[in-house]
N, CA, C and O atoms as a MOPAC input file, in Angstrom:
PM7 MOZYME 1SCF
protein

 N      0.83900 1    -1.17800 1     0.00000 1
 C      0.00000 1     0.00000 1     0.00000 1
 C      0.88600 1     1.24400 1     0.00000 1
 O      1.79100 1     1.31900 1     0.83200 1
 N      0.68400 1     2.21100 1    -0.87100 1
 C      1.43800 1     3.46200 1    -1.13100 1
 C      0.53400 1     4.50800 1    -0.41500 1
 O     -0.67700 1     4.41300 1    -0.61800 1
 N      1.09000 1     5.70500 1     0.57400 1
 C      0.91900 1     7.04600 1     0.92600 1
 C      0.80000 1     7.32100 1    -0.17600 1
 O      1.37600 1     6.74700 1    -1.10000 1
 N     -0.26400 1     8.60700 1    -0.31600 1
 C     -0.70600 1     9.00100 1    -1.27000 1
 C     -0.49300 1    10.72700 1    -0.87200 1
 O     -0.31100 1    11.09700 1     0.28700 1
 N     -0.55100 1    11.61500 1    -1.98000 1
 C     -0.84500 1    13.03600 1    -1.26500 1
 C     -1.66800 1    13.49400 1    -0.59000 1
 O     -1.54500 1    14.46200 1     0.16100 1
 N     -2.88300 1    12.65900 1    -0.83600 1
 C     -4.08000 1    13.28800 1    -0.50700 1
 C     -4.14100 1    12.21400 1     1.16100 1
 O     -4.98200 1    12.39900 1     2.04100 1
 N     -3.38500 1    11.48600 1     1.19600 1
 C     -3.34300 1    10.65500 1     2.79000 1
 C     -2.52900 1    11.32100 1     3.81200 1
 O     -2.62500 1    11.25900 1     5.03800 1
 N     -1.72800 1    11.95500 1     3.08900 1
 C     -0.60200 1    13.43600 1     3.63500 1
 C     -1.47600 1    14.11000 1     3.84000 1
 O     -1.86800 1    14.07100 1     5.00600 1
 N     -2.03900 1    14.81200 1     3.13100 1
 C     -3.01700 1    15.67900 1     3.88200 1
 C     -3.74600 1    15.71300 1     4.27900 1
 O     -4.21600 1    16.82800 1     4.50700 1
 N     -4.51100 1    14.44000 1     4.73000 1
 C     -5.43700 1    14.16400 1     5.37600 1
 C     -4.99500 1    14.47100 1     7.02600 1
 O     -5.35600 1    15.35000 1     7.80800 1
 N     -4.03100 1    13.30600 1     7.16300 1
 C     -2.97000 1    13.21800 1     8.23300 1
 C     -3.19000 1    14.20600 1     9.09600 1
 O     -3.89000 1    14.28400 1    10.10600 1
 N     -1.95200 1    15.51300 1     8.13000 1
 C     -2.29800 1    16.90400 1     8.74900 1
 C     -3.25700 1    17.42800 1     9.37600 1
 O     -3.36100 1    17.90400 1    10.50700 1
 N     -4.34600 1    17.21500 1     8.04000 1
 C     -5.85900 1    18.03000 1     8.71800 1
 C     -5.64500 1    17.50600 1    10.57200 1
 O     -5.57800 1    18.22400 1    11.56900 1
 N     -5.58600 1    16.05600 1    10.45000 1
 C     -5.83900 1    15.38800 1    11.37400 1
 C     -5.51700 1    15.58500 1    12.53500 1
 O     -6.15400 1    15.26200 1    13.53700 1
 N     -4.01100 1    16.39500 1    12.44600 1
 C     -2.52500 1    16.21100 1    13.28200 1
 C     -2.38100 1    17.76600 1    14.09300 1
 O     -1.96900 1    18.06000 1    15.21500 1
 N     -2.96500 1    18.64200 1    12.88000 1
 C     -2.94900 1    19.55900 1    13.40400 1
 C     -4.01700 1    20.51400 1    13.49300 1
 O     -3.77600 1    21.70200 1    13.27500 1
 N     -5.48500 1    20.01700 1    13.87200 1
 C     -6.71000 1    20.20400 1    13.50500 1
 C     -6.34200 1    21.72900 1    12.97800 1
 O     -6.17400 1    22.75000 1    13.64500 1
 N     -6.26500 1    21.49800 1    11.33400 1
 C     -6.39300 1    22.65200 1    10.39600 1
 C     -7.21000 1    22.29600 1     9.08700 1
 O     -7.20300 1    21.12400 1     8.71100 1
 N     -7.74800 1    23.02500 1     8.54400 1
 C     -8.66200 1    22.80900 1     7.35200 1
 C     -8.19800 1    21.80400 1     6.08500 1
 O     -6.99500 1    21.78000 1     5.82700 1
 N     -8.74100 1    21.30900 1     5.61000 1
 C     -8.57000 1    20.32500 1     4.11400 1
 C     -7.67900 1    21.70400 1     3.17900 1
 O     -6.72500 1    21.49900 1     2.42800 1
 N     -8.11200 1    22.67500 1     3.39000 1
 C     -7.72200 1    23.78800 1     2.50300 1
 C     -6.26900 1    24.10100 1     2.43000 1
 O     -5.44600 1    24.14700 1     1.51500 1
 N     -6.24100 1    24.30500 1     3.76300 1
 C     -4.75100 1    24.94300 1     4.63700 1
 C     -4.02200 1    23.58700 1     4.47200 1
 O     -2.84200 1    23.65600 1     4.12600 1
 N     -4.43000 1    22.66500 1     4.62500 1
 C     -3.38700 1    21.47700 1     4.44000 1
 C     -2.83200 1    21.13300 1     2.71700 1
 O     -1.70600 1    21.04300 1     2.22600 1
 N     -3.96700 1    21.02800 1     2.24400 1
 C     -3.57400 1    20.80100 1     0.95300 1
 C     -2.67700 1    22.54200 1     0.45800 1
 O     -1.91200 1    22.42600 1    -0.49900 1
 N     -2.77500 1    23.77600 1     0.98600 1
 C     -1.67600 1    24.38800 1     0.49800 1
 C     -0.27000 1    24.79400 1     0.99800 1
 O      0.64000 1    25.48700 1     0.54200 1
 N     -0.51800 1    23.90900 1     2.38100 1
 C      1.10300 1    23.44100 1     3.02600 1
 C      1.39100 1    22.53800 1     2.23100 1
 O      2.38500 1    23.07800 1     1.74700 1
 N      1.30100 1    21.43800 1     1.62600 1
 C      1.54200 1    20.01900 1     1.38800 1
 C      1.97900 1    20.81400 1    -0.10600 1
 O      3.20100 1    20.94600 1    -0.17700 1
 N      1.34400 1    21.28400 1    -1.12600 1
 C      1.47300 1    21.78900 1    -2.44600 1
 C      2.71400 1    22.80900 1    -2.52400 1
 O      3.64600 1    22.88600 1    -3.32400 1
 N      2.41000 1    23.47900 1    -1.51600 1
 C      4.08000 1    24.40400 1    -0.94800 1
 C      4.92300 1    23.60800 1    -0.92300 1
 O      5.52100 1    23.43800 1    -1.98500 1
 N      5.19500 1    23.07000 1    -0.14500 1
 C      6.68900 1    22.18200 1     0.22900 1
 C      7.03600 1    21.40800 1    -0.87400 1
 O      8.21400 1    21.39100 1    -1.23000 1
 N      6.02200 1    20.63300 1    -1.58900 1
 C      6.89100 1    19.96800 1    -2.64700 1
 C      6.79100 1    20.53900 1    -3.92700 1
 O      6.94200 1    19.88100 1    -4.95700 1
 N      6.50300 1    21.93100 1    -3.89200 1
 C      6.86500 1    23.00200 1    -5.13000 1
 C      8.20900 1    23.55700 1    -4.86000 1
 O      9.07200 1    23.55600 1    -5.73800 1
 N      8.45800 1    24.12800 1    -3.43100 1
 C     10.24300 1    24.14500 1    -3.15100 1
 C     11.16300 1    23.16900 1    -3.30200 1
 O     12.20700 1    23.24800 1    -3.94900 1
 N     10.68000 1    22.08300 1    -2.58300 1
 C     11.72700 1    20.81000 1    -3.24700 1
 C     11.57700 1    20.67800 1    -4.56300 1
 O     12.73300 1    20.67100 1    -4.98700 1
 N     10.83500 1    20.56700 1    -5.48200 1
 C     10.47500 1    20.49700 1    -6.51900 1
 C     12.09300 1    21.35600 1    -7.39400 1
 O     13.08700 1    20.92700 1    -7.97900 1
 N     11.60900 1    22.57900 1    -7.06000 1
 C     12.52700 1    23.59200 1    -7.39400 1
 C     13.62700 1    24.07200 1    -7.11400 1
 O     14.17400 1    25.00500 1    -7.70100 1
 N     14.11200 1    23.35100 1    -6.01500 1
 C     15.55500 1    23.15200 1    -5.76500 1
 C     16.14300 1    22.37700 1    -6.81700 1
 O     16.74800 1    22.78200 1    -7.81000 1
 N     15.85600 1    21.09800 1    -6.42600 1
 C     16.08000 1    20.03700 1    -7.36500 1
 C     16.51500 1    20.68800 1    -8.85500 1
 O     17.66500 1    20.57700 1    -9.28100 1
 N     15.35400 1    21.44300 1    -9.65500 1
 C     15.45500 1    21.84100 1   -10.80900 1
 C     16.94900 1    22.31500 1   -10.74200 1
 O     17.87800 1    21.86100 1   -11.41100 1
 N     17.01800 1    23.68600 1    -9.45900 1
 C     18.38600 1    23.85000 1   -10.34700 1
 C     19.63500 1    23.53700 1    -9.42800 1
 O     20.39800 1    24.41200 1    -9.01900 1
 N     19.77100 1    21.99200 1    -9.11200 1
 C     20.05800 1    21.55600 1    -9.07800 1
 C     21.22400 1    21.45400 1    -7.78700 1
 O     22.38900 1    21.06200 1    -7.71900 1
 N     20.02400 1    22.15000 1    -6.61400 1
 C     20.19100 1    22.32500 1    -4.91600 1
 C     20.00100 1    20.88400 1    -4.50100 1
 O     19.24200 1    20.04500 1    -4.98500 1
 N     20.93800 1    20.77100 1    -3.40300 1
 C     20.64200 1    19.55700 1    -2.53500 1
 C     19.37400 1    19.98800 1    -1.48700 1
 O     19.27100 1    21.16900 1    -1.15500 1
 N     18.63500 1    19.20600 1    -1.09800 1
 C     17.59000 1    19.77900 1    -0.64000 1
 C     17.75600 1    18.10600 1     0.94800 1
 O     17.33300 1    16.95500 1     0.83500 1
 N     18.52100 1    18.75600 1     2.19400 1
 C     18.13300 1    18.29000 1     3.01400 1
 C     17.44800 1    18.54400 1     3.77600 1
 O     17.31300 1    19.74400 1     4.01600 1
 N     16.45300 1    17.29400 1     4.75600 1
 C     15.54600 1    17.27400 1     5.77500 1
 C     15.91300 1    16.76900 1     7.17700 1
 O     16.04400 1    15.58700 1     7.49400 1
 N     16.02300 1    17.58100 1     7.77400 1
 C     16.76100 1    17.13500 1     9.07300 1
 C     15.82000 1    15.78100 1     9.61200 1
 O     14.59500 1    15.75200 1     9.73300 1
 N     16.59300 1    14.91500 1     9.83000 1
 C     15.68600 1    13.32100 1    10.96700 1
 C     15.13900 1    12.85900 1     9.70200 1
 O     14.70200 1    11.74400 1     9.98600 1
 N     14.86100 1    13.11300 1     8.20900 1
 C     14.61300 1    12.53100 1     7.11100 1
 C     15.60400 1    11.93400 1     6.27700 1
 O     15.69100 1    10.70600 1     6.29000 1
 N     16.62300 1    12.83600 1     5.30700 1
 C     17.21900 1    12.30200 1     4.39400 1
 C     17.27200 1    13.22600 1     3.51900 1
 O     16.51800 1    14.19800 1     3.49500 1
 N     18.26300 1    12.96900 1     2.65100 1
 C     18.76200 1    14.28400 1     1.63200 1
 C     18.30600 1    13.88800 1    -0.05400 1
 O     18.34500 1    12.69400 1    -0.35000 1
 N     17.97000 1    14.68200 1    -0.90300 1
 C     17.76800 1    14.29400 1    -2.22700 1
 C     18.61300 1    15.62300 1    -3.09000 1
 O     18.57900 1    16.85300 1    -3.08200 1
 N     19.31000 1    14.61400 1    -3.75600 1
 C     20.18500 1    15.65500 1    -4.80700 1
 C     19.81600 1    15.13700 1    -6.00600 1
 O     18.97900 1    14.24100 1    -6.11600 1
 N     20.54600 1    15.78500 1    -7.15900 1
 C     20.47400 1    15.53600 1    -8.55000 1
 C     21.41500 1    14.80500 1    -8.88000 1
 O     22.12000 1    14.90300 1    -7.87600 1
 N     22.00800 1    14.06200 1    -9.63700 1
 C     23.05800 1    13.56000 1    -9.83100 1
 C     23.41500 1    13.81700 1   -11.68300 1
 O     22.42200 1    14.18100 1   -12.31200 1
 N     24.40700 1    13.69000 1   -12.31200 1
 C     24.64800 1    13.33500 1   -13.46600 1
 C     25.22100 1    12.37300 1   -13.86000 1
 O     26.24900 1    11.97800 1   -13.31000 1
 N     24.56900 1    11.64500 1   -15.13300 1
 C     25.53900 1    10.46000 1   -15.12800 1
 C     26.22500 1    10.79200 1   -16.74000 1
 O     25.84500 1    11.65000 1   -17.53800 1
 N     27.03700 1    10.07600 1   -16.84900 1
 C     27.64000 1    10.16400 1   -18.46000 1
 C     27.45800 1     9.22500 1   -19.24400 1
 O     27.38600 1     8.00300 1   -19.12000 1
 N     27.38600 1     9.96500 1   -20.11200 1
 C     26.86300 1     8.67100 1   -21.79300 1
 C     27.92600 1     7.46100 1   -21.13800 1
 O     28.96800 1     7.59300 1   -20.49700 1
 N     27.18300 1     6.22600 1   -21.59400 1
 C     28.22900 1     4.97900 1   -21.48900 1
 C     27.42700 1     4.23500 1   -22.50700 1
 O     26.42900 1     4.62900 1   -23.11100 1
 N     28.09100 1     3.00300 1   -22.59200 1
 C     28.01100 1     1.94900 1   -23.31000 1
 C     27.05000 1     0.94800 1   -22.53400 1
 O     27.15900 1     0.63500 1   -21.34800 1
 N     25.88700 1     0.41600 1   -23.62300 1
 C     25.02700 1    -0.92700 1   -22.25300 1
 C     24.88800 1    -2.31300 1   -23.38700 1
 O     25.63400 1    -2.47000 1   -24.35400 1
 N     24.00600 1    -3.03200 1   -23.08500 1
 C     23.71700 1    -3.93000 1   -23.99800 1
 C     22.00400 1    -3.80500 1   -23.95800 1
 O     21.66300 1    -3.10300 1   -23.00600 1
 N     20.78300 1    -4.34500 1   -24.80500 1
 C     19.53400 1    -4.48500 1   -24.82600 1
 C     19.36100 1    -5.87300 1   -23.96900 1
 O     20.44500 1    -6.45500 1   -23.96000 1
 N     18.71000 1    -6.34100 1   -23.50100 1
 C     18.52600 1    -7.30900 1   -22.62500 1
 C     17.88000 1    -8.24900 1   -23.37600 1
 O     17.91500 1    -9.47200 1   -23.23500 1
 N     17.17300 1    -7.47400 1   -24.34000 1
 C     16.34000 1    -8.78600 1   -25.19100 1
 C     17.59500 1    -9.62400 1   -25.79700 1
 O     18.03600 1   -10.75500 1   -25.59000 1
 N     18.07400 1    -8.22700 1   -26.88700 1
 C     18.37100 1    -8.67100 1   -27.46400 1
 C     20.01300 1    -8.97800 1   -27.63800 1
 O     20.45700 1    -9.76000 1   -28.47800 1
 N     20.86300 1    -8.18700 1   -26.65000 1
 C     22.28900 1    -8.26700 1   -26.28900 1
 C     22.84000 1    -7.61300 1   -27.27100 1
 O     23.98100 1    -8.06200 1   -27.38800 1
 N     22.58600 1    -6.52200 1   -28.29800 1
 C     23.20800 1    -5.96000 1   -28.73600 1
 C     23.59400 1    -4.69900 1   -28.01400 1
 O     22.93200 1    -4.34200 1   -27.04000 1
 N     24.48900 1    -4.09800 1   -28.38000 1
 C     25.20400 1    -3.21400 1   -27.75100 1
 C     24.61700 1    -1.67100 1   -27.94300 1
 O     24.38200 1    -1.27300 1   -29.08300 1
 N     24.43800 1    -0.99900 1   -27.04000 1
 C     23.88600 1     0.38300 1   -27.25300 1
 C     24.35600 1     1.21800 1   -26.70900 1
 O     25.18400 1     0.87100 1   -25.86700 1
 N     24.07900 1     2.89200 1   -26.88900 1
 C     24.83300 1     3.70400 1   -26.49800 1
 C     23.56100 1     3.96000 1   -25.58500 1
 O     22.44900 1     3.62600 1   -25.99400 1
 N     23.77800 1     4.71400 1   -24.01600 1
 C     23.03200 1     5.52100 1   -23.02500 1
 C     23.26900 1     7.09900 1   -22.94500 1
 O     24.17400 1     7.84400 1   -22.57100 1
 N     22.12300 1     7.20900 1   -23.43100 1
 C     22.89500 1     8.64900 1   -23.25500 1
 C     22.71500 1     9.34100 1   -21.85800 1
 O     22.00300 1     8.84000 1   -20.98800 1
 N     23.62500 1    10.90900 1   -21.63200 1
 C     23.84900 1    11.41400 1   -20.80500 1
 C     22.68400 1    11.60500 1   -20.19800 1
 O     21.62200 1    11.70000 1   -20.81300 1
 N     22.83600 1    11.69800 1   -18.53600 1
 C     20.99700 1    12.16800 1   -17.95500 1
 C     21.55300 1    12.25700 1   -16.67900 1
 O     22.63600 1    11.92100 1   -16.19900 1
 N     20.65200 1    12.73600 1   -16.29100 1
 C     20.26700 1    13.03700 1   -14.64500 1
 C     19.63000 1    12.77600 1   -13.84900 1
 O     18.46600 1    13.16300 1   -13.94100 1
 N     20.05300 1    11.94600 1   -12.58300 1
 C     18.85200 1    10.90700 1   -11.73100 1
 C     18.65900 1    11.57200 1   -10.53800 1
 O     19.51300 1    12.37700 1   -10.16700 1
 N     17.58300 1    11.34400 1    -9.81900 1
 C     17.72900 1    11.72900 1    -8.43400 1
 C     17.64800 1    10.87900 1    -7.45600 1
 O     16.92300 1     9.88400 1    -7.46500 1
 N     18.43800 1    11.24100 1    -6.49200 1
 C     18.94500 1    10.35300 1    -5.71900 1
 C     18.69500 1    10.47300 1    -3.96600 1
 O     19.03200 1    11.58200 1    -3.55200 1
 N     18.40600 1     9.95800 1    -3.37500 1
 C     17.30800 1     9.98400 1    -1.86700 1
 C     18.67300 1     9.33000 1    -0.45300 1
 O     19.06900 1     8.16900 1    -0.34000 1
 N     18.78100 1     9.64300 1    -0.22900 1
 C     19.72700 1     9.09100 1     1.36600 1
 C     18.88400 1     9.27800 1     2.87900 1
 O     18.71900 1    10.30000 1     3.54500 1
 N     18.46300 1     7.97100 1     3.11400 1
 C     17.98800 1     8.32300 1     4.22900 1
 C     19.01200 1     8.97700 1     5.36900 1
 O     20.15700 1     9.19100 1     4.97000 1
 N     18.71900 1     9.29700 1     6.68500 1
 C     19.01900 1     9.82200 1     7.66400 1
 C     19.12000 1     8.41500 1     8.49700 1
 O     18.32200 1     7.50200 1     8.28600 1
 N     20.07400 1     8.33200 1     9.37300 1
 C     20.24000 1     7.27800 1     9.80300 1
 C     19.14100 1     6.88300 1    10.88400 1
 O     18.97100 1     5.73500 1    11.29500 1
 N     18.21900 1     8.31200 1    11.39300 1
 C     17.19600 1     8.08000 1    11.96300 1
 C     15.50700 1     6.88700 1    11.53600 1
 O     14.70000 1     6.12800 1    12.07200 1
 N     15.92400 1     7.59100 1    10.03700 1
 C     14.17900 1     6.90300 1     9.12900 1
 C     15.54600 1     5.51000 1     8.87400 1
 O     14.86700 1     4.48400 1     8.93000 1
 N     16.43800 1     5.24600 1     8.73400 1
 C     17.08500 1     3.84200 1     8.94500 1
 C     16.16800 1     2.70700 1     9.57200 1
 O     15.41500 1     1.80100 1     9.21500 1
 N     16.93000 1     3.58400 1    11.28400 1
 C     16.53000 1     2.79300 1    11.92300 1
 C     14.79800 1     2.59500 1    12.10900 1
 O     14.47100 1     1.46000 1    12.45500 1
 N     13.84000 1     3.44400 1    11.94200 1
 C     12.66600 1     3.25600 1    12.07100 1
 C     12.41800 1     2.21700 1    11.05600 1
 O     11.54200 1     1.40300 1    11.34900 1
 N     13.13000 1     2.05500 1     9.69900 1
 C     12.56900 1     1.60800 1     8.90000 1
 C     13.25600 1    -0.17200 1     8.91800 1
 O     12.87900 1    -1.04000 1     8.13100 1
 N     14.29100 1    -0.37000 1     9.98800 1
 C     14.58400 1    -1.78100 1    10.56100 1
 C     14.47400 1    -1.95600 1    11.37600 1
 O     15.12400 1    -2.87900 1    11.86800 1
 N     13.46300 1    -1.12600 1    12.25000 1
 C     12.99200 1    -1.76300 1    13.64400 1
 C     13.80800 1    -1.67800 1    14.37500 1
 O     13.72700 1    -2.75800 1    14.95900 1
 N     14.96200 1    -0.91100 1    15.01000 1
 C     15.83900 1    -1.15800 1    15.62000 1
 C     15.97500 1     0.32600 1    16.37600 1
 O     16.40400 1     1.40200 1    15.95900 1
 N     15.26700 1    -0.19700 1    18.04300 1
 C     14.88600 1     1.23100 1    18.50200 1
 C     16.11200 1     1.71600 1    19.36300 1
 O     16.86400 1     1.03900 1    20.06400 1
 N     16.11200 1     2.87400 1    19.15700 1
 C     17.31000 1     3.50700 1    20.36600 1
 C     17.02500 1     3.79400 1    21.66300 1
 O     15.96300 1     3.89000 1    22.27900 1
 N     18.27200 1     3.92600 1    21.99100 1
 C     18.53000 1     4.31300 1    23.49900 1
 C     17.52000 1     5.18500 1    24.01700 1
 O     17.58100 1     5.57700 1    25.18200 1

């Protein structure tokens, strides 16, 4: 089962008894700034979360899987997520001190 945006903002409403309104234009805010970091090409960390940057990769050489011939990849840009060693541990069960 996937979080959804609209389960994010539900949450909120929930969390911080504030309107469907006000939540959905906190929630639309924040990932229009990350959004736009990203673009030009800011690291955008979250403290107790995890960091997301841009990365570049360079043209290389691959093969097709079907078919094993050889192809060129071209140049691009991925993004890339690092948790915080905090959402780590939440996310292996392994509670602290």
């Amino acid at each position: 089962m996937a979080l959804t945006k609209a389960d994010i903002v539900s949450r909120i409403c929930k969390r911080n008894e504030i309107s469907m309104t006000d939540a959905v234009n906190v929630v639309e805010a924040a990932f229009e700034v990350i959004k736009a970091s990203l673009e030009r090409g800011e690291t955008v960390k979250i403290k107790n979360f995890g960091k997301f940057s841009v990365r570049s990769k360079n043209e290389r050489r691959g093969r097709n899987p079907l078919t094993g011939a050889e192809i060129s990849i071209p140049a691009h840009k991925t993004l890339i997520f690092k948790a915080s060693p905090e959402i780590k541990k939440i996310v292996n069960n392994t509670a602290s001190d």
